[in-house]
N, C-alpha and C positions, 0 to 999 in steps of 0.2 A: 509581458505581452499586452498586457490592459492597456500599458501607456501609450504604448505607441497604437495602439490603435483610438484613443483620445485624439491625440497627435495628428495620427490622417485624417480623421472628420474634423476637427477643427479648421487644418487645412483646406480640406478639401469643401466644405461650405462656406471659404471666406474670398468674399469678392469688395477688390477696392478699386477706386476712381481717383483718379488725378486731373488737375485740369493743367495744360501747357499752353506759352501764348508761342506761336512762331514767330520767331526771331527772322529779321532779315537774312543773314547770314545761312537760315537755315533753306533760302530758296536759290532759284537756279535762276537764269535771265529771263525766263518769261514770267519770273514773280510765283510761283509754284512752289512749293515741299520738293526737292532735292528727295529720290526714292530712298537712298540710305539715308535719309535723316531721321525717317521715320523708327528706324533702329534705334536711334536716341530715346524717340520718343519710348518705343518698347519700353526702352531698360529705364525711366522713367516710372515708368506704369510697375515693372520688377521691384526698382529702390520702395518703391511708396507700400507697395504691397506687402514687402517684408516688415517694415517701418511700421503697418498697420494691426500685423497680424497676432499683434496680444507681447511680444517679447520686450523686458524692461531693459534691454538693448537695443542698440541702432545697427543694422545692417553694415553699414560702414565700417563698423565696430570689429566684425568677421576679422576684417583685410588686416589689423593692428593684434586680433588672436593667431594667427595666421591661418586663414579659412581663405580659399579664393571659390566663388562662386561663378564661373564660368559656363561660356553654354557650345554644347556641342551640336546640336542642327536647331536650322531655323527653317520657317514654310512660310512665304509670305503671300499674301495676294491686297492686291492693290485695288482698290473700287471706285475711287474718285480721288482728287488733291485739297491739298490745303494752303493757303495763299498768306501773304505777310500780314501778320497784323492779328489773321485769324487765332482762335480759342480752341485747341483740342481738347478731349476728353478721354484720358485713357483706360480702358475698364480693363483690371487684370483677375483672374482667377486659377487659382492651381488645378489643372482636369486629370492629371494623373501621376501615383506617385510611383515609381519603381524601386528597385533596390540600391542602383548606385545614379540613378537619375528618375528628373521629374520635368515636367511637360506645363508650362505654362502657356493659358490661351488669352491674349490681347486682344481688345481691340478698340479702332482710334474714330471717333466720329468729330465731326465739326459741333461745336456748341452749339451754333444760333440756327442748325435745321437739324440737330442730331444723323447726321447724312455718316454713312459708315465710309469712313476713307482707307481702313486700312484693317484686315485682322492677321494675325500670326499664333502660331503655335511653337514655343520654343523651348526647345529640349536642354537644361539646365544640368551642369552636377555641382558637386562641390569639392575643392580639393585638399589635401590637408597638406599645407606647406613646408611643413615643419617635418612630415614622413615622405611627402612628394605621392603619395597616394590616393585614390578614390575613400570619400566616405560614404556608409552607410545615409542615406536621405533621411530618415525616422533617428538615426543616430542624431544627426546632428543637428535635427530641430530639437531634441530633447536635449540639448543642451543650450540652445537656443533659445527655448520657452521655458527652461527650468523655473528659472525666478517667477512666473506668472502662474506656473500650474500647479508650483509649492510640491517638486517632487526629491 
């Protein structure tokens, strides 16, 4: 029980930044952020976070063990846009962990006035491909983070 609760505070006090440039592609005809792009950008903000969070694996990695890391509800609100050319900055943080899911809270400012354009809260799990079933959250960051926490 000790480890896993290593496991949630480490999680749960680790906040990472990304920066994204908007792509053309990613706007709409009045030169704007397209609202579902910002989704990208999210899961962006999710790839880097895991990628950051202490594991001598990549994220990526999951989808070739057979882990798929899926997310079952999103809350978005939207506060301003972000235009071609523009620099985001995605701040992610884990705010809660549950048993068979956990809750990431995003969110997306413009670099050059830190103007907040976007934040989300998204409800993540993970699935084990290989049984087709839900796992344990604390489960399988400890296997996850094994190699780093030397357990």
């Amino acid at each position: 029980m000790e480890i896993e609760r290593e496991i949630e505070l480490k999680l749960l006090n680790h906040t990472d930044t990304t920066k994204v440039k908007v792509r053309f592609n990613d706007t709409d005809a009045m030169g704007v952020v397209h609202f579902m792009n910002y989704l990208m950008y999210f899961d962006d903000g999710f790839v880097s976070f895991m990628n950051s969070v202490g594991s001598s694996k990549r994220v990526e990695q999951s989808i070739y063990e057979g882990y798929a890391l899926g997310v079952k509800h999103v809350d978005i609100t939207y506060e301003n846009s972000a235009k071609f050319g523009d620099f985001v900055i995605v701040k992610t943080n884990l705010e809660r962990i549950g048993k068979k899911s956990m809750t990431f809270y995003h969110q997306i400012c413009r670099e050059s006035d830190d103007e907040v354009l976007a934040v989300v809260k998204a409800t993540r799990f993970v699935l084990n491909l290989k049984t087709n079933k839900l796992m344990e959250i604390l489960g399988f960051f400890k296997q996850y983070l094994s190699k780093k926490l030397k357990i």
